[in-house]
C-alpha positions in Angstrom: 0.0 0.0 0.0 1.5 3.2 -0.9 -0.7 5.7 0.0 -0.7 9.7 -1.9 1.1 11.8 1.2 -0.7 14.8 0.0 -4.2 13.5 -0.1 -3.3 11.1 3.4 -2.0 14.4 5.6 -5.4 16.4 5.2 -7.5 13.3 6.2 -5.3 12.4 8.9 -5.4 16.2 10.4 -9.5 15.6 9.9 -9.5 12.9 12.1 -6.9 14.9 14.7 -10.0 17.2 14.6 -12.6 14.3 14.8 -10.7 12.5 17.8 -10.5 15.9 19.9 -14.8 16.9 19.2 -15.3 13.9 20.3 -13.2 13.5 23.3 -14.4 16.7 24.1 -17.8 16.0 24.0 -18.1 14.2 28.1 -16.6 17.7 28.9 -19.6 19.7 27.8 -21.9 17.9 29.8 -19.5 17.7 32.2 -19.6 21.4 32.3 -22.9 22.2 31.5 -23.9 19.7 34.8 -21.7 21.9 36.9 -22.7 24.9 35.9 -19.3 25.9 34.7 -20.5 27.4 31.2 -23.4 29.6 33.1 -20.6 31.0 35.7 -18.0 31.9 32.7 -20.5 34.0 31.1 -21.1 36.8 34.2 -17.1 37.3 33.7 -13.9 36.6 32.7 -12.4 34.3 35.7 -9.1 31.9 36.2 -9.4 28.3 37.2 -9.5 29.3 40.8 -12.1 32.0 40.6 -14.1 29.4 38.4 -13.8 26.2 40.6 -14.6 28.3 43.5 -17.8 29.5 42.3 -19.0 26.3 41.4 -17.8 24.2 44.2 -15.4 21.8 42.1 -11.9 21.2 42.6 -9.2 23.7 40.4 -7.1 20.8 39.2 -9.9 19.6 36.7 -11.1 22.9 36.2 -7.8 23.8 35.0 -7.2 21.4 33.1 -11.0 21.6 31.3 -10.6 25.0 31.0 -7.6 24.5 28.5 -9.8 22.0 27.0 -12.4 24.3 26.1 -10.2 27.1 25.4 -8.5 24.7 22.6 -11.8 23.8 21.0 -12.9 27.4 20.7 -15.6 26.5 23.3 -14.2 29.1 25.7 -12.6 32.5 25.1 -9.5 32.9 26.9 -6.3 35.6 27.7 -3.5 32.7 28.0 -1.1 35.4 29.5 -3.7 36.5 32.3 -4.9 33.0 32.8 -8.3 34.6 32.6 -11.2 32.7 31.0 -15.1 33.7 29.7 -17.7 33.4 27.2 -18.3 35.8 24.3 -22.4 36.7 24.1 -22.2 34.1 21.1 -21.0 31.1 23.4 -23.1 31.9 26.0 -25.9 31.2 23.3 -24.7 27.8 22.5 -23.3 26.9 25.9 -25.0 28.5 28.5 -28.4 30.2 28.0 -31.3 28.4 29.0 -34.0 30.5 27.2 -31.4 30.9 23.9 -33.0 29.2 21.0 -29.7 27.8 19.8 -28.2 25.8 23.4 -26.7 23.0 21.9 -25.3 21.6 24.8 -29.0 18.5 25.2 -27.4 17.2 21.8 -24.5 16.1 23.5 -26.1 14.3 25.8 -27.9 12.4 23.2 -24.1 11.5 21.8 -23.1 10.1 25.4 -25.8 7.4 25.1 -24.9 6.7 21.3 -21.6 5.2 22.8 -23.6 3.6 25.9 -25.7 1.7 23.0 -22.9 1.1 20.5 -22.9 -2.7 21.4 -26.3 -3.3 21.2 -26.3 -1.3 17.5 -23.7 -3.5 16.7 -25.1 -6.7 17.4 -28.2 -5.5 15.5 -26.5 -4.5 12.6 -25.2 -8.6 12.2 -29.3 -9.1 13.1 -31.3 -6.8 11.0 -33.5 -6.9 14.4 -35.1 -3.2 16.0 -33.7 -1.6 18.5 -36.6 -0.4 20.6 -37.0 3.2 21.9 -37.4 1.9 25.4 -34.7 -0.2 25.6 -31.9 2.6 25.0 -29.4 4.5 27.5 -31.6 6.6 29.6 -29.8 9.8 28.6 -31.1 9.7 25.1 -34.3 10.5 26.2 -33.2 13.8 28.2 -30.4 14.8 25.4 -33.4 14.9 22.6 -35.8 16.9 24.8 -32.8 19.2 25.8 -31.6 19.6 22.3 -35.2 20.3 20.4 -36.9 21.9 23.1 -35.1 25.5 22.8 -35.6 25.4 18.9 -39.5 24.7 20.2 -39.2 27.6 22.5 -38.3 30.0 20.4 -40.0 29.1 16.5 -43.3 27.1 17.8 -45.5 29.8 19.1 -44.4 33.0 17.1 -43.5 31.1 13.6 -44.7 27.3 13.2 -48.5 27.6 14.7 -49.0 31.3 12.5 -47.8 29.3 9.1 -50.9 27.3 9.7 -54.6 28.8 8.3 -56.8 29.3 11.3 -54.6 27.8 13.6 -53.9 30.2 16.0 -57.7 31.5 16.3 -58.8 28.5 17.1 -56.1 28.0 20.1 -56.8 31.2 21.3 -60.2 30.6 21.4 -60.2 27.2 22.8 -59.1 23.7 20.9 -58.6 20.4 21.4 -54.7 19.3 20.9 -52.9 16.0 20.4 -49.2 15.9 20.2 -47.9 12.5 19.5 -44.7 11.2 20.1 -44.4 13.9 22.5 -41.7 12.4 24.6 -41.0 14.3 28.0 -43.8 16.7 26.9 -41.8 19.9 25.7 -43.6 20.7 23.1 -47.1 19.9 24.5 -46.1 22.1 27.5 -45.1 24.8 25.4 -48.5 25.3 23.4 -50.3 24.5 26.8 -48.7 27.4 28.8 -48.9 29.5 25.9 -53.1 29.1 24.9 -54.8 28.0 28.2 -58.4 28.2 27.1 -57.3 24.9 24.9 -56.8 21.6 25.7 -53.7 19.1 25.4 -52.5 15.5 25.5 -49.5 14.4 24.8 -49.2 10.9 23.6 -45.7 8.4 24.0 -45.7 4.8 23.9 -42.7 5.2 25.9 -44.5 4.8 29.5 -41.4 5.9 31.0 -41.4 9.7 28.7 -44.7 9.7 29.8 -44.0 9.6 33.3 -41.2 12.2 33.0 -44.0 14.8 31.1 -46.7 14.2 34.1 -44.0 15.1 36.7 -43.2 18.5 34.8 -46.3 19.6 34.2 -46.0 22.2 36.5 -49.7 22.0 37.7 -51.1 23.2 34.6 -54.8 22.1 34.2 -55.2 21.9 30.6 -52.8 19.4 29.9 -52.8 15.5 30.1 -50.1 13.3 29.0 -51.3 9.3 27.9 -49.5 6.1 26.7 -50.4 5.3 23.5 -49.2 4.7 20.0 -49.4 6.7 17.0 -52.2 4.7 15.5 -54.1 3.8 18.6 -54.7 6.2 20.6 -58.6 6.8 21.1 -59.5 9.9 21.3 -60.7 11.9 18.3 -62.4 15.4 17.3 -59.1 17.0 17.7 -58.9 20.4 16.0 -55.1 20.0 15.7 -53.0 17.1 16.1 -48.8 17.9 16.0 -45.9 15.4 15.7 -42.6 16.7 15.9 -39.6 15.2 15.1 -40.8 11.9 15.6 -42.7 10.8 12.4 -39.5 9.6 10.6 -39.1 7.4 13.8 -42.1 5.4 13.2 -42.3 1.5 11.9 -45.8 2.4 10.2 -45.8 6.2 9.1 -48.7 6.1 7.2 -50.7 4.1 9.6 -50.1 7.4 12.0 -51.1 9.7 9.5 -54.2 7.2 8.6 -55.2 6.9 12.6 -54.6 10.8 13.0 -57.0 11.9 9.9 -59.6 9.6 11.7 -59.2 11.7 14.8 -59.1 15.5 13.6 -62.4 17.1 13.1 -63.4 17.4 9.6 -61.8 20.5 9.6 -58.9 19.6 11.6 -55.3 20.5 11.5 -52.2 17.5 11.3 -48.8 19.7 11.5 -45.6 17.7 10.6 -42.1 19.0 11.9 -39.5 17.0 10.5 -35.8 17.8 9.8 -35.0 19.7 6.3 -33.5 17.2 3.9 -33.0 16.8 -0.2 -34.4 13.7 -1.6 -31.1 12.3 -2.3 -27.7 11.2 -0.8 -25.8 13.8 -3.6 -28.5 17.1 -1.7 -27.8 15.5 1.6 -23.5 15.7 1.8 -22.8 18.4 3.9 -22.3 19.1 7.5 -25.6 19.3 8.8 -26.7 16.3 7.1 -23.6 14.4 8.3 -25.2 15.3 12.2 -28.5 13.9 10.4 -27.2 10.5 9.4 -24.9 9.6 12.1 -28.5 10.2 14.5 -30.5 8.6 11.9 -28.2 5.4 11.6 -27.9 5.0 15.4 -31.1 6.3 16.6 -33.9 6.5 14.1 -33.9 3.3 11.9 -33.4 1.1 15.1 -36.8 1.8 16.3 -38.5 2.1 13.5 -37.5 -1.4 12.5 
């Protein structure tokens, strides 16, 4: 084998680059559990100041600090040993209510490694890989990842693009969100229009659970187990799935069970990821984020 140096060199420093992101990837959520990224965004602060203000030891907070500093993660003066994040940082690492925190979709990636031997064995199988039976953490990193793009585009953008929509909420409606997960969504529209009502349907009792624990008292919402094409209520005025109908063994069996359940003049809103129709459209970054979750998360359960 006698490989071309100057095509070999660029793909080696790519996976350099591959190897570090992904190392680096525990230390997000280690930071983001300690609230490291929230205190590095009042003001610039050294390793001491930092570890101090959080109650963890300097040593590792040294030593994530430079970690952070050498992924771009974390804005840094090496000479003062002072360390904080810019405005945009604090977006992506830090704010809560910012409609681009990215920090739930690494969670997410802990529990692809968690489940990489029982992907592996069904890749030899062909067999599903039930929602259920996966690390825990999945199910907190996708409601931490898709919930601030929820906060932020479902009431002022997503619910307005739909005729009548809106009106009807305001006025009072009856809602469905399926495949709602730990109910971010449903809780969303329920805080936001209270004259109208909500349930939020999983199969995954355990989701379920998770959503009726955060409901925060609210009266106007219910969360249920059930599946996309059995659950048995019906006159809904709107029924939303989000991010979940691509998940599903029988797609059109949902859509089927949910035209049965909306009034006749009823409302079925579809959020799905953007994608081209084929693998040539599809070869870019955000794709690649799209097929690595897709390959590891999506097809299992939907087999």
């Amino acid at each position: 084998m006698n490989p071309d140096m100057a095509k070999l060199e660029p793909l080696l420093g790519m996976m350099v680059n591959e190897i570090g992101a992904a190392a680096n990837a525990a230390l997000v959520i280690t930071g983001d559990k300690l609230g490291l990224y929230r205190a590095l965004s009042d003001e610039p602060m050294n390793a001491m100041q930092l570890a101090e203000k959080t109650g963890t030891h300097e040593r590792y907070v040294r030593e994530w600090l430079a970690a952070q500093a050498a992924s771009g993660y974390v804005s840094c003066d090496p000479e003062a040993g002072l360390f904080w994040l810019s405005p945009e940082q604090a977006a992506v690492f830090a704010n809560e209510q910012s409609p681009v925190l990215m920090t739930g979709g690494f969670y997410s990636i802990s529990a692809l490694f968690a489940d990489e031997p029982k992907l592996t064995a069904a890749f030899q199988t062909g067999s599903g890989l039930g929602w259920g039976d996966r690390c825990s953490c999945l199910f907190c990193g996708v409601e931490r990842f898709f919930r601030p793009g929820y906060r932020g585009h479902l009431v002022r953008e997503w619910l307005p693009a739909l005729d009548g929509v809106v009106d009807k909420l305001e006025r009072g409606a009856k809602v469905a969100d399926v495949g709602c997960g730990h109910g971010a969504s449903t809780l969303i529209m329920a805080r936001e229009f209270p004259n109208s009502e909500f349930v939020g349907y999983d199969f995954h009792d355990a989701s379920v659970r998770h959503a009726q624990q955060h409901a925060d008292g609210l009266e106007n919402v219910r969360f249920e187990t059930a599946r996309a094409h059995d659950y048995e209520d019906f006159d809904f005025d709107l029924i939303t799935i989000f991010d979940a109908f691509h998940d599903m063994g029988d797609p059109v069996g949902a859509a089927a069970h949910a035209r049965k359940s909306l009034k006749e003049d009823g409302t079925l809103m579809l959020v799905e990821p953007k994608a081209g129709d084929s693998l040539g459209e599809n070869l870019n970054p955000v794709s690649r984020v799209y097929y690595a979750f897709s390959t590891s998360v999506c097809v299992s359960p939907a087999l």
